[in-house]
MITOR-258109 format. One record per residue (C-alpha): residue in one letter; y, x, z; residue number from 0. Coordinates in Angstrom, 3 decimals. Example, Ala and Ser with C-alpha at 12.3 -4.5 7.8 and 13.67 -1.06 7.14 Angstrom:
2
<rec resn="A" yy="-4.500" xx="12.300" zz="7.800" resi="0"/>
<rec resn="S" yy="-1.060" xx="13.670" zz="7.140" resi="1"/>
//
This chain:
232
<rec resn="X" yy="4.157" xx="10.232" zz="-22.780" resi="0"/>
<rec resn="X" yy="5.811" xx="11.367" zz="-19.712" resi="1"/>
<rec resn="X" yy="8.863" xx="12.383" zz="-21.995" resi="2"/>
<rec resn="X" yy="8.888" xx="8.746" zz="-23.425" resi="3"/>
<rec resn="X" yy="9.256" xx="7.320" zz="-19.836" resi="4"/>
<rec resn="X" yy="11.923" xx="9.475" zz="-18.424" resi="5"/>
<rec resn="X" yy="13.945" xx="9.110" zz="-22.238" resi="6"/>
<rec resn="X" yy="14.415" xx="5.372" zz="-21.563" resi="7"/>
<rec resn="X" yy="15.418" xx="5.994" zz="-17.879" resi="8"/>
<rec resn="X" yy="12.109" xx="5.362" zz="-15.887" resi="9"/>
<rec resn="X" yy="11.710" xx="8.383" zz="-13.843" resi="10"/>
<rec resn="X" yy="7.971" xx="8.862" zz="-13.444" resi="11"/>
<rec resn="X" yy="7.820" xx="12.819" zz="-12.623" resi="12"/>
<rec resn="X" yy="6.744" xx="13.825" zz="-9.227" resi="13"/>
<rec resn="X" yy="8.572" xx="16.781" zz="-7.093" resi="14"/>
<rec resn="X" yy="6.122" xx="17.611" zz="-4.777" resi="15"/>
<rec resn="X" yy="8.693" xx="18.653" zz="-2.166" resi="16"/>
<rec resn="X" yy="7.396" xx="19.895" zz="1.337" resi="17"/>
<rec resn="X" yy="7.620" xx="16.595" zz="2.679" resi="18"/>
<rec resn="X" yy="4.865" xx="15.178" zz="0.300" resi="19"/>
<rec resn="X" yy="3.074" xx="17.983" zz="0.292" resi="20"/>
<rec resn="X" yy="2.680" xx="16.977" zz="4.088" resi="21"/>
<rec resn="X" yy="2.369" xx="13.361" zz="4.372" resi="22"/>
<rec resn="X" yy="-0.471" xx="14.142" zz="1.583" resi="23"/>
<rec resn="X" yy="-2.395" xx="16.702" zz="3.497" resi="24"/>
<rec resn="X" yy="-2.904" xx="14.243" zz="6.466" resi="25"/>
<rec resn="X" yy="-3.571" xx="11.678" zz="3.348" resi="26"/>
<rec resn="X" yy="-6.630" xx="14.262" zz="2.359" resi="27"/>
<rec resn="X" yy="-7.963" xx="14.841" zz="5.419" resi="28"/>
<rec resn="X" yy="-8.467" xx="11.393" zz="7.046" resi="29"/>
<rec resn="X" yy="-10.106" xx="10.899" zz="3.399" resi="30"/>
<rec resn="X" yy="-12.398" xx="14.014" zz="3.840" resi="31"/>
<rec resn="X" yy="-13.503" xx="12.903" zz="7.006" resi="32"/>
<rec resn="X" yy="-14.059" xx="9.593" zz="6.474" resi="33"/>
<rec resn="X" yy="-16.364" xx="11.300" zz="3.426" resi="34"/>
<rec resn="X" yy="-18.275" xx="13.259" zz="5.753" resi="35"/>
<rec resn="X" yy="-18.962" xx="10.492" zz="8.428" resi="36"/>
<rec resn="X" yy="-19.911" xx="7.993" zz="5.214" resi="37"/>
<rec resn="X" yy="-22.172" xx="10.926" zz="3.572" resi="38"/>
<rec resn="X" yy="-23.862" xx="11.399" zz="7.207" resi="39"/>
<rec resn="X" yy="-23.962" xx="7.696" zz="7.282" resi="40"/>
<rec resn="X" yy="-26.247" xx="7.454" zz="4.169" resi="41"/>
<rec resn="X" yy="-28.541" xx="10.104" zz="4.879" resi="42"/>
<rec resn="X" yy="-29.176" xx="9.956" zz="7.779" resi="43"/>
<rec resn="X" yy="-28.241" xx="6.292" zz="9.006" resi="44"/>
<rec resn="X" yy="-25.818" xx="7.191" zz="11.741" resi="45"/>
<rec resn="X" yy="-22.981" xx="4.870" zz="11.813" resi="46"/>
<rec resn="X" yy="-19.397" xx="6.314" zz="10.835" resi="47"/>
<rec resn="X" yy="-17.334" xx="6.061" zz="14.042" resi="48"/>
<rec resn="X" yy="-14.851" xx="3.030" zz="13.960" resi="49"/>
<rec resn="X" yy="-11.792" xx="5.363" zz="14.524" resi="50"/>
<rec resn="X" yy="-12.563" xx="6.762" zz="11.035" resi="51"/>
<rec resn="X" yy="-12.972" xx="3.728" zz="8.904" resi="52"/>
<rec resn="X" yy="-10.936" xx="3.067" zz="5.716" resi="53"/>
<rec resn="X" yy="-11.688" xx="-0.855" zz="5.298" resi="54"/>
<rec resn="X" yy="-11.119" xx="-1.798" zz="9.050" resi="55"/>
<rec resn="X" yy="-8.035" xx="-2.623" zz="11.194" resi="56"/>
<rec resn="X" yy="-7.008" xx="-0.870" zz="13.990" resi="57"/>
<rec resn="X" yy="-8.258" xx="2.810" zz="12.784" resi="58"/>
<rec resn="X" yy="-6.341" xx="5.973" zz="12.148" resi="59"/>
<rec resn="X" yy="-6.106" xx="5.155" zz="8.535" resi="60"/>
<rec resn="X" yy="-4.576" xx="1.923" zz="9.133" resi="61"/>
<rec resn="X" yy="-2.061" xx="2.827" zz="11.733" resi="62"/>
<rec resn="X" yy="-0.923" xx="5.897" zz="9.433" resi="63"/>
<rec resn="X" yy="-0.185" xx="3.597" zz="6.400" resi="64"/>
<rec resn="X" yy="2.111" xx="1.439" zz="9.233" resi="65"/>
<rec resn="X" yy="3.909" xx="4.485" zz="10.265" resi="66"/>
<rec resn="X" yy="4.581" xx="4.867" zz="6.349" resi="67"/>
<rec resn="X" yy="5.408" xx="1.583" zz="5.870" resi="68"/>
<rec resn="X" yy="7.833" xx="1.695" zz="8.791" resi="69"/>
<rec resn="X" yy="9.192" xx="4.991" zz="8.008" resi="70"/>
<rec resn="X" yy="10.058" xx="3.696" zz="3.854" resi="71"/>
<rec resn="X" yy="11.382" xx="0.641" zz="5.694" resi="72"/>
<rec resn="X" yy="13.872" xx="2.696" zz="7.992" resi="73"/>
<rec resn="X" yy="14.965" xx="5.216" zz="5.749" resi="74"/>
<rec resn="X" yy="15.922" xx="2.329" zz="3.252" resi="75"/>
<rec resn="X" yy="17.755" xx="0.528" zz="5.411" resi="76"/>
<rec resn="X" yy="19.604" xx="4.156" zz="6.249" resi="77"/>
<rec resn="X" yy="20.553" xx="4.690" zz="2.840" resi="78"/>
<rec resn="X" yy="21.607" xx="1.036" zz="2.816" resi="79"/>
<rec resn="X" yy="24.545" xx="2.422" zz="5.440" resi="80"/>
<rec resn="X" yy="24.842" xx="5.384" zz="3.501" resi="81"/>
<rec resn="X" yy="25.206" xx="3.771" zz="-0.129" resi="82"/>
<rec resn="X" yy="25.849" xx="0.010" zz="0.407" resi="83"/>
<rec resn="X" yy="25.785" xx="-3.246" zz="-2.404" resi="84"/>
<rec resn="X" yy="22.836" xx="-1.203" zz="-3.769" resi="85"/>
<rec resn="X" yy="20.398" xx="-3.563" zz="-2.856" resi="86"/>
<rec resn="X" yy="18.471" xx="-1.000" zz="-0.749" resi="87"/>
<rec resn="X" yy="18.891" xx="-3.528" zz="2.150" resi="88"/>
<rec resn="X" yy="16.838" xx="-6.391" zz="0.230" resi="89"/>
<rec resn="X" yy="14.207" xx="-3.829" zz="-0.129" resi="90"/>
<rec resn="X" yy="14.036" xx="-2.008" zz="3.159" resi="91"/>
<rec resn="X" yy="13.272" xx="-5.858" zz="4.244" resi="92"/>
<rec resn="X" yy="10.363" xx="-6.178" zz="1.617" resi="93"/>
<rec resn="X" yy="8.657" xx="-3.212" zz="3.150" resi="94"/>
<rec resn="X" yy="8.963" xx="-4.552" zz="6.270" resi="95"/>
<rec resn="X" yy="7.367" xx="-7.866" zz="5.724" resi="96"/>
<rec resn="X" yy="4.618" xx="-6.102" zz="3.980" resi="97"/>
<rec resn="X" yy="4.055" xx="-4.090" zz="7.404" resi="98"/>
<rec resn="X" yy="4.113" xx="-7.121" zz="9.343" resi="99"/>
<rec resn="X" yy="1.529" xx="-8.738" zz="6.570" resi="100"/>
<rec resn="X" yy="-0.683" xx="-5.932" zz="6.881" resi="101"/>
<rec resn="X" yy="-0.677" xx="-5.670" zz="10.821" resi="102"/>
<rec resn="X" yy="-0.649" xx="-9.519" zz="11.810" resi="103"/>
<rec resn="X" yy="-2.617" xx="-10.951" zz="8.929" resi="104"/>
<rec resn="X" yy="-5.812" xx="-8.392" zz="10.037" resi="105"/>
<rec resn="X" yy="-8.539" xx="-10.046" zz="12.017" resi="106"/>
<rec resn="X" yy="-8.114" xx="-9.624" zz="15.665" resi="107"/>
<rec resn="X" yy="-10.339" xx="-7.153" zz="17.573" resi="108"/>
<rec resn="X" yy="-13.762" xx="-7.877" zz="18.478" resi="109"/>
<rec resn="X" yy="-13.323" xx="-11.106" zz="15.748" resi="110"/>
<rec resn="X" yy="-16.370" xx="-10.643" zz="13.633" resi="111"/>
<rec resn="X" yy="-15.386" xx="-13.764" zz="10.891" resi="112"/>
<rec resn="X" yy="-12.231" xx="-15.153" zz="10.042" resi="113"/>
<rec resn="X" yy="-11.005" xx="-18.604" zz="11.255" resi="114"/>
<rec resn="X" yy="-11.301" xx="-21.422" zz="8.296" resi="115"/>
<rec resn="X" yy="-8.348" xx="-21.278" zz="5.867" resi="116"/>
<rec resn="X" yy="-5.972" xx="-24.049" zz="6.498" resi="117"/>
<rec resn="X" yy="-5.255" xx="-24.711" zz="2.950" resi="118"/>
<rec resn="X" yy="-9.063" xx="-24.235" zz="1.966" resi="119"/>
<rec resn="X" yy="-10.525" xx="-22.076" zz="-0.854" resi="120"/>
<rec resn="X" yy="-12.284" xx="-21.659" zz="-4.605" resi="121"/>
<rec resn="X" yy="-14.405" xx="-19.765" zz="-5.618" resi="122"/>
<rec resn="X" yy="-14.340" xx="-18.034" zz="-9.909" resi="123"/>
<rec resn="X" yy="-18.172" xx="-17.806" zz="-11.214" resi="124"/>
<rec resn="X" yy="-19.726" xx="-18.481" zz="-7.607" resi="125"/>
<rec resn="X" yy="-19.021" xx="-15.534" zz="-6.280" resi="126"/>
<rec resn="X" yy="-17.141" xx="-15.045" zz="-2.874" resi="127"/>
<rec resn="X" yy="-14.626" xx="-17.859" zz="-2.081" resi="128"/>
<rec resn="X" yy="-11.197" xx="-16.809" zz="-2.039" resi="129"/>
<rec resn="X" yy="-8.892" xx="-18.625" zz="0.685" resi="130"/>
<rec resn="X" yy="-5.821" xx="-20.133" zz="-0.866" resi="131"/>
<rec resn="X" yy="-4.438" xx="-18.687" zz="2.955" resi="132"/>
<rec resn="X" yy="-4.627" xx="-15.098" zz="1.028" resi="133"/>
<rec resn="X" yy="-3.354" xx="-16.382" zz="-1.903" resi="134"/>
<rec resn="X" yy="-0.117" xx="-17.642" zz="-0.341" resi="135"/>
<rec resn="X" yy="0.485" xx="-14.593" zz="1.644" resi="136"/>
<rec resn="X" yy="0.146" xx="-12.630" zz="-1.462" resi="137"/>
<rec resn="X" yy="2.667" xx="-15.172" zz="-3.238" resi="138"/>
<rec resn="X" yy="5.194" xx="-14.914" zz="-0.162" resi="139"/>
<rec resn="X" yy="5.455" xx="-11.020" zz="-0.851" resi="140"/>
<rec resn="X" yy="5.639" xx="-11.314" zz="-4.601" resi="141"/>
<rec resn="X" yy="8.110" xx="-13.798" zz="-4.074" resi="142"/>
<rec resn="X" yy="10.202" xx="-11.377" zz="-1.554" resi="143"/>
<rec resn="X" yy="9.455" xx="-8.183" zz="-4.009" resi="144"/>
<rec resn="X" yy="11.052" xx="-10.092" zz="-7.062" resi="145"/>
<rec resn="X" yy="13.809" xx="-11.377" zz="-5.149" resi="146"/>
<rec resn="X" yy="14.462" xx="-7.809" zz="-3.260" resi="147"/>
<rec resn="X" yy="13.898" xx="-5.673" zz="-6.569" resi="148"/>
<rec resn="X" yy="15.952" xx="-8.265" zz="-8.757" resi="149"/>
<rec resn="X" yy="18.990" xx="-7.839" zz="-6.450" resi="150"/>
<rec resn="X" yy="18.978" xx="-3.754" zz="-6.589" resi="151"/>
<rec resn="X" yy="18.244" xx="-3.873" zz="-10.319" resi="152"/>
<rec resn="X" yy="21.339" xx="-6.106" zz="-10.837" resi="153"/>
<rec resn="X" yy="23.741" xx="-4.117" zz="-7.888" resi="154"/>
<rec resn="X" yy="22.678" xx="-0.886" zz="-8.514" resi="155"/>
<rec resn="X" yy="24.177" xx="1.823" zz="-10.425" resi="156"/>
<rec resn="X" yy="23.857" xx="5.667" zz="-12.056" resi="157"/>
<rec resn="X" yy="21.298" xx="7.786" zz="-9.678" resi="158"/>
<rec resn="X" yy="20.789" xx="4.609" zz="-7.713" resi="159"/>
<rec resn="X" yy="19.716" xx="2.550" zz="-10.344" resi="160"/>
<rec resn="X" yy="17.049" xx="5.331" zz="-11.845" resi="161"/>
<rec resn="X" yy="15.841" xx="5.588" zz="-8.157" resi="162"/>
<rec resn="X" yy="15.024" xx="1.510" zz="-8.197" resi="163"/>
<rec resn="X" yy="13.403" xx="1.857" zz="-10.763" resi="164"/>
<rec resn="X" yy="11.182" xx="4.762" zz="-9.708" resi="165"/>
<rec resn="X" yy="10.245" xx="2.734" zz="-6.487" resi="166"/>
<rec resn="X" yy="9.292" xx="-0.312" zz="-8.550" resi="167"/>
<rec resn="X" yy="7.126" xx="1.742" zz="-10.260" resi="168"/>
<rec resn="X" yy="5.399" xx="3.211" zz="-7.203" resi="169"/>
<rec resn="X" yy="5.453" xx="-0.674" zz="-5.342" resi="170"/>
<rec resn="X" yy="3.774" xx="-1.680" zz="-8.417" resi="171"/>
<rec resn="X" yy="0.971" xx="1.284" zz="-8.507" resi="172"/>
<rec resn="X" yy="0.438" xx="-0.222" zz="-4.590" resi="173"/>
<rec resn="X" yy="0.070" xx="-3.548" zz="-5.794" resi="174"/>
<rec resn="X" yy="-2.406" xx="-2.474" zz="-7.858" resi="175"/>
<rec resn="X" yy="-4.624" xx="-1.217" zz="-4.651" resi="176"/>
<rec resn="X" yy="-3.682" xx="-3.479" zz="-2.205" resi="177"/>
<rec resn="X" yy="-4.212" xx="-6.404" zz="-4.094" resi="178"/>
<rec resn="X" yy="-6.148" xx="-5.858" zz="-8.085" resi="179"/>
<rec resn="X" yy="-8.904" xx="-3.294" zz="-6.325" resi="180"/>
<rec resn="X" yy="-8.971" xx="-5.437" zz="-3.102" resi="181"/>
<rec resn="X" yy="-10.103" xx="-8.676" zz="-4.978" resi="182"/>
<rec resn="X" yy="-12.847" xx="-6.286" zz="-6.514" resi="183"/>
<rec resn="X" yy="-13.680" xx="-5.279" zz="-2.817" resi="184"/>
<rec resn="X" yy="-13.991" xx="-9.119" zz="-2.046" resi="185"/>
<rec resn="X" yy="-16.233" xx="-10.467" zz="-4.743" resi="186"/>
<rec resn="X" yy="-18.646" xx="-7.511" zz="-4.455" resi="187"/>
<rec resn="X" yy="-18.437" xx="-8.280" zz="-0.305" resi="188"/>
<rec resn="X" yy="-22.192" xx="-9.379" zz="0.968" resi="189"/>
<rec resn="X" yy="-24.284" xx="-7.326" zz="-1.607" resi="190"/>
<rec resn="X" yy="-27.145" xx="-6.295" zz="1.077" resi="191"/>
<rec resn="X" yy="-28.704" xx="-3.081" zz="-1.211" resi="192"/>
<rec resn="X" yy="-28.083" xx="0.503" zz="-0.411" resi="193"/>
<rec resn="X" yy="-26.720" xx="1.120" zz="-3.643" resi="194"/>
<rec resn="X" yy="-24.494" xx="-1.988" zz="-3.038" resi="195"/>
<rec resn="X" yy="-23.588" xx="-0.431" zz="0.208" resi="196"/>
<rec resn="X" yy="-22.405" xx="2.220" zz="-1.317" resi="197"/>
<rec resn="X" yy="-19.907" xx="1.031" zz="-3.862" resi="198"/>
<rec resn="X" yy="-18.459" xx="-1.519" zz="-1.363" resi="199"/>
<rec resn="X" yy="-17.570" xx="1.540" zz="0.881" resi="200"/>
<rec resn="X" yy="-16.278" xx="3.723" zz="-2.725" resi="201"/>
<rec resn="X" yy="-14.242" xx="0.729" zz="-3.779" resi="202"/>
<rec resn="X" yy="-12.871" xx="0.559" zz="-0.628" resi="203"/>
<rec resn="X" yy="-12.143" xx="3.340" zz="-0.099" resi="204"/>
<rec resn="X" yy="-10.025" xx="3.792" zz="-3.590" resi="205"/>
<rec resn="X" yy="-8.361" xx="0.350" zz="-1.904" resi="206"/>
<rec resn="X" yy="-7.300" xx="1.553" zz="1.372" resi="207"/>
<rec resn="X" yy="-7.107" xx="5.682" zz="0.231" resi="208"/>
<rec resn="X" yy="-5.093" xx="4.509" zz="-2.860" resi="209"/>
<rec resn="X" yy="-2.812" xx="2.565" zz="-0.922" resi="210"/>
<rec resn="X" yy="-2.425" xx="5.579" zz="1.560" resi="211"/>
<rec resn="X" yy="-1.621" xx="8.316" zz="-1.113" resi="212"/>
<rec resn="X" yy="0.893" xx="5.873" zz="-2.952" resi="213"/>
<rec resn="X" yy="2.686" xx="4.992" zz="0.495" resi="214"/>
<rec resn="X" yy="2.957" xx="8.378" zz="0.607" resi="215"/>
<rec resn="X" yy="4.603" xx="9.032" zz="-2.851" resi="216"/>
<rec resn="X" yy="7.269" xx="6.437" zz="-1.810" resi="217"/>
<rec resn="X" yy="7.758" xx="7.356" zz="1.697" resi="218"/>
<rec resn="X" yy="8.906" xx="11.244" zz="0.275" resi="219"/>
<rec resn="X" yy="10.819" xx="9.609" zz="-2.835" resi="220"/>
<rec resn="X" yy="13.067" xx="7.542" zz="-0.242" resi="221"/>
<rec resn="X" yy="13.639" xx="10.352" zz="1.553" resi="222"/>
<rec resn="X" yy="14.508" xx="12.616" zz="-0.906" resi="223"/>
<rec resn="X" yy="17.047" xx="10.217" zz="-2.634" resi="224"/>
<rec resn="X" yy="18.499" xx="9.649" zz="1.022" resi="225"/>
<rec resn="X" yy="19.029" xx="13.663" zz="1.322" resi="226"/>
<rec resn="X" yy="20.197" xx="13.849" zz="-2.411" resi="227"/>
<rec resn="X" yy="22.654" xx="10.814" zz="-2.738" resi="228"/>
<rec resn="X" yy="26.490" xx="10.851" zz="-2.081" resi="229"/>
<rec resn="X" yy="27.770" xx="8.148" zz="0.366" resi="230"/>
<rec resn="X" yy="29.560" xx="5.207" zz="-1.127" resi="231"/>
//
């Protein structure tokens, strides 16, 4: 299947240089402890330290998927220098508004519920509301992925152009855990069991651990392709 991919130009192999081998070690170990402080957690009832936590803002987890975010930013708009009219610019700004989405869009600290959304909400089934606020932040970066994406794919050429398309697929693999597992995480929100509990913190955990792992993948791709590439 892999074969099929890479035959109509889609490169979807992964070289696990030293660089990811890195950035996915740290990736395993915030998720082991975070495990261990969760496990604790259940069996005992002590709470998991705040520093730890996957699904909150402000915690080691979160500020290490900025630093990605940042770094894939950077190094794109590098390569932008280094190979330019290949739309890595349009990009590079993409990844930046999604780090600016991600830190300013958080509740502030020591806010326990979120202010009312200006442009109200619905809810699907009477489950949890959803606040058209979300859903227009998650339209903005759509809107600035297609535009950013559908620049490079039309500027782009040879090892560049097999390199967009590689990053699409990754953006789109963290699409699907920022946003398809996180509106799981928000309709299940407010079940009170201890088996509830439990799959709230394993869902969001894939969410946030997903996203981490995946920011990874694309933070050692952009480097790689910035080592590999001739200037243009």
């Amino acid at each position: 299947m892999l074969d099929a991919f890479e035959a109509r130009g889609w490169p979807v192999r992964i070289d696990f240089d030293a660089v990811l081998r890195f950035l996915l070690l740290i990736d395993l170990a915030l998720i082991a402890v975070y495990l261990g402080f969760r496990a604790n957690e259940f069996f005992s009832g002590a709470e998991t330290p705040e520093l730890f936590k996957f699904e909150e803002p402000g915690t080691l987890p979160s500020y290490w998927l900025y630093a990605k975010l940042l770094g894939i930013s950077a190094v794109l708009f590098v390569l932008a220098r280094k190979v330019p009219q290949q739309g890595f610019l349009g990009i590079s700004a993409f990844f930046l508004v999604l780090l600016l989405y991600d830190y300013f869009v958080e509740l502030p600290e020591g806010v326990e519920e979120p202010p009312p959304p200006v442009l109200g909400e619905f809810s699907i089934y009477g489950l949890r509301p959803i606040s058209l606020d979300e859903v227009a932040h998650v339209t903005l970066l759509l809107g600035t992925a297609i535009w950013a994406f559908t620049y490079a794919f039309r500027n782009a050429a040879g090892e560049n152009l097999l390199f967009v398309r590689r990053l699409l697929l990754l953006t789109f693999l963290l699409a699907i855990f920022g946003v398809g597992v996180d509106v799981v995480h928000l309709l299940i929100d407010g079940v009170e069991s201890k088996i509830g509990l439990v799959i709230q913190a394993l869902v969001g955990l894939t969410e946030d651990g997903g996203e981490m792992v995946v920011g990874s993948l694309i933070l050692a791709a952009v480097i790689a392709h910035w080592r590999q590439v001739e200037p243009g």
